[in-house]
N, C-alpha and C positions, 0 to 999 in steps of 0.2 A: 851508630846508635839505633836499637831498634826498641820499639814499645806494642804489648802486646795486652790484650784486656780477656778475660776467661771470665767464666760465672762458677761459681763454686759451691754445690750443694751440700748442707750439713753443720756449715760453721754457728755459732750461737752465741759465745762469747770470746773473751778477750786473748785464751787461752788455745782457743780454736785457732783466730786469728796469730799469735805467735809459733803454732805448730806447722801453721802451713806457709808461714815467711821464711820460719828457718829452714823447711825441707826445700823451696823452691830457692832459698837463698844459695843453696848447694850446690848449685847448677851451673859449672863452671861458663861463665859470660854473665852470669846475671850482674845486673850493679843495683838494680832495689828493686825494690817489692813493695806496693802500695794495694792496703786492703778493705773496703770498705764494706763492714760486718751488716748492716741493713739491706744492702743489695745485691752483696754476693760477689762483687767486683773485685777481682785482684788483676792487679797491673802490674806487668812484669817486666820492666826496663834490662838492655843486656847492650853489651859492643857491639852484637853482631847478631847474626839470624838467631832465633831459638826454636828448638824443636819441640812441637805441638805434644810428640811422647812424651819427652823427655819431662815438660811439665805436669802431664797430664799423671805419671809415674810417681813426681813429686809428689802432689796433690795428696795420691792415693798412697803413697806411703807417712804421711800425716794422720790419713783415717777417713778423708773427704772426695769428694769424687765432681771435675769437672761436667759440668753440664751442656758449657755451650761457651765458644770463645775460636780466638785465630786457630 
């Protein structure tokens, strides 16, 4: 089990928050996604290593753009 914390520039509301759980939720290893919309925090629980691209790809194909994280 690994957990991994990013900051994520751009989200604003609830719907932010849903675009960017389901794209990182995609991410074969991941097992949850926890996002916390006032500070930009998304935690990204997986079975195994995850790759810094690989979420950072997610992210940005939601619309939002990692700032600073694993």
């Amino acid at each position: 089990m690994s957990t991994a914390t990013y900051t994520v520039s751009g989200m604003m509301c609830g719907h932010c928050v849903s675009s960017v759980t389901e794209e990182i939720s995609e991410i074969a290893g991941v097992t949850d996604v926890a996002v916390d919309l006032p500070t930009g925090a998304v935690t990204v629980t997986s079975d195994g290593e995850l790759s810094t691209d690989a979420v950072r790809a997610a992210v940005q194909e939601a619309g939002y753009e990692v700032t600073a994280g694993a």
